[in-house]
C-alpha positions as CSV (number, residue, x, y, z in Angstrom):
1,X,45.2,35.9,12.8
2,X,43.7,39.2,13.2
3,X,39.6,39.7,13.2
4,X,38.4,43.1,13.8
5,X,36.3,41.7,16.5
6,X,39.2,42.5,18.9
7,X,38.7,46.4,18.8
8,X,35.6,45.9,21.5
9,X,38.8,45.6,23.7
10,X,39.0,49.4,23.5
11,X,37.2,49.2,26.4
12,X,40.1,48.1,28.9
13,X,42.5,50.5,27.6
14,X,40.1,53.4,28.4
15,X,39.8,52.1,32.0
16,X,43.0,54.3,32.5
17,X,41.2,57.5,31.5
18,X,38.0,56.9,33.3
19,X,40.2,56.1,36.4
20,X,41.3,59.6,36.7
21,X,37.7,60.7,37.6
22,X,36.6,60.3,41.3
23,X,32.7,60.7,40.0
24,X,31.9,56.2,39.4
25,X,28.9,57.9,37.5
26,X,31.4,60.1,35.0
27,X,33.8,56.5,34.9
28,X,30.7,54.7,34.0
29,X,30.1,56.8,31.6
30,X,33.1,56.8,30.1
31,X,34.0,53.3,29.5
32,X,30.0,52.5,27.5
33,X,30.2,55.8,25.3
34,X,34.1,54.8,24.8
35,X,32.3,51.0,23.3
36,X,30.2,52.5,21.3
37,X,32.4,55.0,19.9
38,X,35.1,51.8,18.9
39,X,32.2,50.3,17.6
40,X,32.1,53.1,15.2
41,X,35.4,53.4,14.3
42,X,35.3,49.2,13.6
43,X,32.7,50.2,10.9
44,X,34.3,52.7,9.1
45,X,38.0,50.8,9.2
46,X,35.9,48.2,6.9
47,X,33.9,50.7,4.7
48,X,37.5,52.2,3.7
49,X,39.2,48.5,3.4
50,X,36.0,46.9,1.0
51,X,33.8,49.7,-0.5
52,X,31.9,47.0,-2.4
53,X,30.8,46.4,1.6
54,X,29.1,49.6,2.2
55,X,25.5,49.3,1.5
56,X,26.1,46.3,4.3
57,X,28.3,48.6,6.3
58,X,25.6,51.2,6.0
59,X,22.6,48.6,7.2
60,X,24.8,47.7,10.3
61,X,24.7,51.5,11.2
62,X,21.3,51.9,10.7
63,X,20.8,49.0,13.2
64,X,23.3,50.5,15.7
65,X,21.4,54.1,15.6
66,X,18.3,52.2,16.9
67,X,20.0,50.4,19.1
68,X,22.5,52.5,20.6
69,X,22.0,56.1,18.7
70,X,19.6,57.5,21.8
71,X,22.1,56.2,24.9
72,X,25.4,57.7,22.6
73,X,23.7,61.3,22.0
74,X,22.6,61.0,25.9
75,X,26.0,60.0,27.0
76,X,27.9,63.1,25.2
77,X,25.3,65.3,26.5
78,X,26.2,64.1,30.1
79,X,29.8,63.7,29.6
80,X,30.2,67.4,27.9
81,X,28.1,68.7,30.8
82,X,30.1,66.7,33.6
83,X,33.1,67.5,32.3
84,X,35.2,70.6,31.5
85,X,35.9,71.7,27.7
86,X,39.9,69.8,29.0
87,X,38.8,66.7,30.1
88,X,35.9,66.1,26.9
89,X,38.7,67.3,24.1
90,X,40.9,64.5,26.1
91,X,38.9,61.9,25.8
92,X,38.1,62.2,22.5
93,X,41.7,62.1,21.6
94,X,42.0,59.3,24.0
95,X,39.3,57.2,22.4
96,X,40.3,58.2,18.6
97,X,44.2,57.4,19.6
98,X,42.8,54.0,21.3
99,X,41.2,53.2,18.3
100,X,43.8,54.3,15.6
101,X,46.5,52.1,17.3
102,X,43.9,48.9,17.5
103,X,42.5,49.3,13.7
104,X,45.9,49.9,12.1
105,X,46.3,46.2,10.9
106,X,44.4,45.7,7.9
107,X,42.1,43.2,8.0
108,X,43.5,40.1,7.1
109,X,40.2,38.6,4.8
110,X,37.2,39.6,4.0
111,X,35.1,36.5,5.1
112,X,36.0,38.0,8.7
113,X,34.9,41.4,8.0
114,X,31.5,39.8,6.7
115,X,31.3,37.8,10.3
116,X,31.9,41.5,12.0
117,X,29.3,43.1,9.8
118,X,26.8,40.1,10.5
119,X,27.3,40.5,14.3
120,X,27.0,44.2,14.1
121,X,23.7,43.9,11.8
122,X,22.0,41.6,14.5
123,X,23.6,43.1,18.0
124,X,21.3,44.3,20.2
125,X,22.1,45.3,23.8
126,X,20.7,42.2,25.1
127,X,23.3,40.2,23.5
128,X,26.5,42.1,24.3
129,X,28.3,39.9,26.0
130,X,29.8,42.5,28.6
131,X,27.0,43.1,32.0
132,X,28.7,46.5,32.4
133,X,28.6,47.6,29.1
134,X,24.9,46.0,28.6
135,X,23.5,47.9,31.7
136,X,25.9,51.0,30.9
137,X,24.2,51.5,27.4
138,X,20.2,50.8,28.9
139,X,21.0,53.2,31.7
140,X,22.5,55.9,29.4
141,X,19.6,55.1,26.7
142,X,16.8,56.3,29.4
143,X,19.3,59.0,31.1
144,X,16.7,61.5,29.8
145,X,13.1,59.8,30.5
146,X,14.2,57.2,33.3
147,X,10.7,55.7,33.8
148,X,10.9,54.7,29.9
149,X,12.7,51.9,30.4
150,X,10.0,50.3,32.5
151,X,7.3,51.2,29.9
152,X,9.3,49.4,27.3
153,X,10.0,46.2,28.7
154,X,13.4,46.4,29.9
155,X,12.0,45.1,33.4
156,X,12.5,42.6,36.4
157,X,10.5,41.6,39.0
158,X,11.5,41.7,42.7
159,X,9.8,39.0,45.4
160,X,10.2,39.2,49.0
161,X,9.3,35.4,48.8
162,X,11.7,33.9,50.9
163,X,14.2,36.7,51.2
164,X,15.6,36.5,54.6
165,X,14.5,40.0,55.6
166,X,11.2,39.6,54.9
167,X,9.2,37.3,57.3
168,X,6.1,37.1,56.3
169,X,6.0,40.1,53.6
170,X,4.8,39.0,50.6
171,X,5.4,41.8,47.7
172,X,6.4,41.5,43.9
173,X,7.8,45.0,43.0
174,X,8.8,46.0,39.0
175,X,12.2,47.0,39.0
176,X,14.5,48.8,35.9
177,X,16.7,46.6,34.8
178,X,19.9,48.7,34.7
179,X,19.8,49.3,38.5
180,X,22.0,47.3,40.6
181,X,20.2,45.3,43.9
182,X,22.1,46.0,46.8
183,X,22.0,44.4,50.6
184,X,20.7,47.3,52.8
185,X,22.4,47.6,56.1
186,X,19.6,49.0,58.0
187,X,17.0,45.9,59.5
188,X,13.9,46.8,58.3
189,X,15.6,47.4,54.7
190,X,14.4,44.5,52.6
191,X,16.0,45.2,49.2
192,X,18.0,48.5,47.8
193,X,18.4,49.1,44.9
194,X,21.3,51.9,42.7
195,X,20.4,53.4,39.7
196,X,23.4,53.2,36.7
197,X,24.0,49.7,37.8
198,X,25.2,50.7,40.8
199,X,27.2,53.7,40.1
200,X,24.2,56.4,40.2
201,X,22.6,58.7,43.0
202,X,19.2,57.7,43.0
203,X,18.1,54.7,45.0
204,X,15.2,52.3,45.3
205,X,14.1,51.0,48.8
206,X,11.6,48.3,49.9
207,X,11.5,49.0,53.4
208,X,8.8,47.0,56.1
209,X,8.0,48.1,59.7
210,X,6.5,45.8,61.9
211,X,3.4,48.0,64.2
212,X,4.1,47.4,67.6
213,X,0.8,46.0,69.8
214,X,-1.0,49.3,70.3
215,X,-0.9,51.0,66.8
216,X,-2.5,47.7,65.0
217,X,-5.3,49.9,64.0
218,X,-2.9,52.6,62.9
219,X,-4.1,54.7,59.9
220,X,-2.8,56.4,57.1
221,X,-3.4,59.8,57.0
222,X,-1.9,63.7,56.2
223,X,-2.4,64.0,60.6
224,X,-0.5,60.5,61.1
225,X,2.6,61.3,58.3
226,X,4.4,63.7,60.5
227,X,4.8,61.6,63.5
228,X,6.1,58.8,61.1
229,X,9.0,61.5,59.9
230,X,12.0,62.6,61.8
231,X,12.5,65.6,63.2
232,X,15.2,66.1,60.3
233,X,12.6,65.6,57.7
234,X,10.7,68.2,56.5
235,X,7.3,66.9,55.0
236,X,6.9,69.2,51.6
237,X,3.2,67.3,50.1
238,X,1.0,64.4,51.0
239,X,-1.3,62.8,48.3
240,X,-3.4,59.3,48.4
241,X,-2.5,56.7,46.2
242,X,-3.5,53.5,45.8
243,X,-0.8,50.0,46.1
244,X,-3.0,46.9,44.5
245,X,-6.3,47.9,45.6
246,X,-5.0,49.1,48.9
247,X,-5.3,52.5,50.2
248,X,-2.0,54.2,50.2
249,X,-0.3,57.8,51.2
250,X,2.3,59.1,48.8
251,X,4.6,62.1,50.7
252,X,6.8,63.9,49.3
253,X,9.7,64.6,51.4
254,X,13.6,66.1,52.2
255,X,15.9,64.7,55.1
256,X,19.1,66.2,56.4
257,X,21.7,64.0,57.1
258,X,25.2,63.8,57.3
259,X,27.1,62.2,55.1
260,X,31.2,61.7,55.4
261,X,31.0,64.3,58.3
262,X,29.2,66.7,55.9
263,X,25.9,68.3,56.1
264,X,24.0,66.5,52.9
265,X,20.1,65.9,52.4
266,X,17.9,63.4,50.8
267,X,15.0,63.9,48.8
268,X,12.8,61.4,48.2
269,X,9.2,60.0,47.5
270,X,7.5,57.6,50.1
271,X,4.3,55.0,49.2
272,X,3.0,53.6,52.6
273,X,0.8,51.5,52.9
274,X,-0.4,49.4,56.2
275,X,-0.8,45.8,55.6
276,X,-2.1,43.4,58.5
277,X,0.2,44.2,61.1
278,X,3.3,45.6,58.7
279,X,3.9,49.3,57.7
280,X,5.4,49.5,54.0
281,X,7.6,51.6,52.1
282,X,8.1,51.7,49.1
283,X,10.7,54.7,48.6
284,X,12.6,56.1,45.6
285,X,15.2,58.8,46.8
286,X,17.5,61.4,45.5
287,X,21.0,61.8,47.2
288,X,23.2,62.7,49.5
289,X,23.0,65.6,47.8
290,X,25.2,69.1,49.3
291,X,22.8,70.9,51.5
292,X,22.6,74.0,49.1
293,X,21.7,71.6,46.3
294,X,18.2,72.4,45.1
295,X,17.3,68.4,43.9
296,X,13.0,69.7,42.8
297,X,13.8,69.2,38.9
298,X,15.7,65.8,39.9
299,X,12.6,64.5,41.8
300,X,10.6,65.8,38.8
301,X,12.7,63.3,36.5
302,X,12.3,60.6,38.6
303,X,8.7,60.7,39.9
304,X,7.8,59.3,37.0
305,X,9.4,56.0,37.1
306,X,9.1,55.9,41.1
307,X,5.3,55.8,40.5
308,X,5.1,53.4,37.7
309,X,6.7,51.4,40.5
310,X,4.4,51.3,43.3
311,X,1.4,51.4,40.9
312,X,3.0,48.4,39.7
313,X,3.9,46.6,43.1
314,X,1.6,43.0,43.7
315,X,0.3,42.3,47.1
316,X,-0.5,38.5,48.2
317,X,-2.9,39.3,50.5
């Protein structure tokens, strides 16, 4: 019995395209816009097979443009500009040859074409049953305006309650849904967390210091920052902020590293804030990045959504 439900299997077949890109970005990107193309393709396969369908056909479409229509026009933007004229005609043919060979069988009734249209007319990306392709199509749908997603409710809420790297931190920090949590290696990392579920460059750190004995009455300040950095850190501006009524130093800030025995950098925005005897950071970084890389219109993007994070970070004092 064949239901055109089965196309949303595109997916797996594509896997074989997207793994011939070393960028997980670029493969992540590949396998959601490759979905929602199928998903296109499923539509018109039951427009041509029961015209008298298409005024139903044509609602489903209208609810998959407000759905999906913002994170498909994103994703083709990023894909055409990630990859060369080559590689985009390819995967277009990949995806249209995918989804030729999957549709040919006519649909065996109509009452399962009705059952597709119905699911297609109610989906929503909170109830695709896929996490990758759910957090693929959110990422993609706020690729432009990242801090969006956070301003319309596609949100959750970190606690250090309990969390084994965080004796006696107490912080409840809003969080985009699409990016991945991640265990930190470094100590004083309490949570991480990867933009693009995981496969992006831009990260979110919750990081807590504890003051040793004689700087318990250490204070914030544009004098104090610098000796905070390291000597590979080049402070670039200093602002004060505010964390839950607590008075807070934002810095702006670019760190040389190296990276897979390269010479890479990290740029990155850092909310302190001193709390009893803990210093706090909340940071949201760009990177590694290649040295030459100029990453101000990246920071730019992000800052945004970095400070709609710390403004929105709870205290338990």
């Amino acid at each position: 019995m064949i239901r055109i439900v089965f196309f949303f299997y595109i997916i797996f077949p594509v896997l074989s395209f997207s793994q011939t890109i070393y960028d997980p970005k670029v493969s992540f990107a590949v396998e959601t816009y490759a979905f929602l193309k199928g998903q296109n393709a499923a539509l018109e396969k039951v427009s041509e097979e029961f015209p008298r369908l298409k005024p139903v056909v044509g609602a489903a479409e209208k609810n998959l443009y407000t759905e999906f229509g913002r994170a498909e026009k994103n994703l083709k933007q990023f894909l055409s500009e990630e990859l060369n004229d080559t590689q985009f005609d390819s995967l277009h043919n990949h995806i249209d040859s995918l989804s030729n060979h999957q549709l040919s069988n006519p649909i065996q009734k109509e009452e399962y074409a009705h059952e597709f249209l119905l699911m297609v007319k109610e989906r929503s990306n909170e109830n695709i049953n896929n996490e990758s392709l759910s957090k693929g199509i959110l990422s993609f749908k706020y690729h432009d305006k990242p801090h969006q997603e956070i301003t319309d409710g596609h949100v959750v809420f970190f606690s250090t309650e309990n969390h084994p790297k965080a004796e006696n931190a107490f912080l409840k920090i809003p969080i985009p849904k699409s990016w991945l949590a991640q265990e930190a290696s470094m100590p004083e990392t309490i949570q991480q967390f990867t933009s693009y579920h995981g496969n992006g460059n831009e990260k979110i750190l919750i990081v807590a210091y504890d003051l040793p004995a004689d700087l318990k009455d250490f204070k914030l300040s544009e004098k104090s920052i610098p000796a905070l950095l390291s000597p590979q850190t080049k402070l670039i501006r200093t602002e004060y902020v505010t964390i839950d009524g607590i008075p807070s130093v934002m810095i702006e800030a670019e760190e040389s590293i190296e990276y897979n025995k390269k010479k890479m950098k990290i740029r990155m925005l850092q909310f302190m804030f001193v709390q009893h005897t803990k210093l706090y950071c909340l940071q949201g970084s760009i990177g590694p990045a290649e040295a030459n890389e100029d990453l101000r219109l990246q920071i730019k993007k992000y800052e945004p959504l970095f400070r709609l994070i710390a403004s929105g970070t709870e205290l338990n004092n």
